[in-house]
N, C-alpha and C positions, 0 to 999 in steps of 0.2 A: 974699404969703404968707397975709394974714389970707383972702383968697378961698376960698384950697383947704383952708382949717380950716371954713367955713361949707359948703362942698362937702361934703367927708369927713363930717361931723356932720348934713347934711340924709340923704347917702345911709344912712348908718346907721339912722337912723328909717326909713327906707324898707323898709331891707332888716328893721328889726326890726318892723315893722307889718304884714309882708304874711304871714307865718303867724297870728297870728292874726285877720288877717282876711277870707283864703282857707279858714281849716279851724281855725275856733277849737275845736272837739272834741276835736284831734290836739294844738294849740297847750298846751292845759288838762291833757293826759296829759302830755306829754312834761317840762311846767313841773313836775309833782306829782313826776317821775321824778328832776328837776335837784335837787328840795328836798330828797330821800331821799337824796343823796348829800353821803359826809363831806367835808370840809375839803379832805384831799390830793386829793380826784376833783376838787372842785370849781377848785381852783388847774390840776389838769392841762387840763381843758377850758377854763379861762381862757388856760392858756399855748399851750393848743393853738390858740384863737381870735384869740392875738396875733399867733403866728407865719403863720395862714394868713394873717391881713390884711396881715402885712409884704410876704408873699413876692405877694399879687394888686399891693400896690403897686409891688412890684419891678418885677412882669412889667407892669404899666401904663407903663411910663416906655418 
């Protein structure tokens, strides 16, 4: 179990390093765009970011 926890946690840097380091210009807008937004936006994109990674691990099994 601790395997797929060091798994899930490497690809996540993965997947969260490769915008800004294919297109850190795009990376830097989109960041200043996330800041501009309140609280309830900011919880919806987080519950939106929950749910898609539940439902990729769904379909991974």
């Amino acid at each position: 179990m601790q395997d797929w926890w060091w798994a899930a946690l490497g690809l996540m840097l993965v997947a969260e390093g490769l915008m800004p380091l294919l297109s850190p210009g795009t990376w830097r807008e989109w960041f200043a765009k996330l800041v501009r937004l309140s609280d309830g936006q900011l919880r919806f994109v987080g519950l939106s970011s929950v749910l898609l990674g539940l439902l990729f691990l769904a379909l991974a099994r």
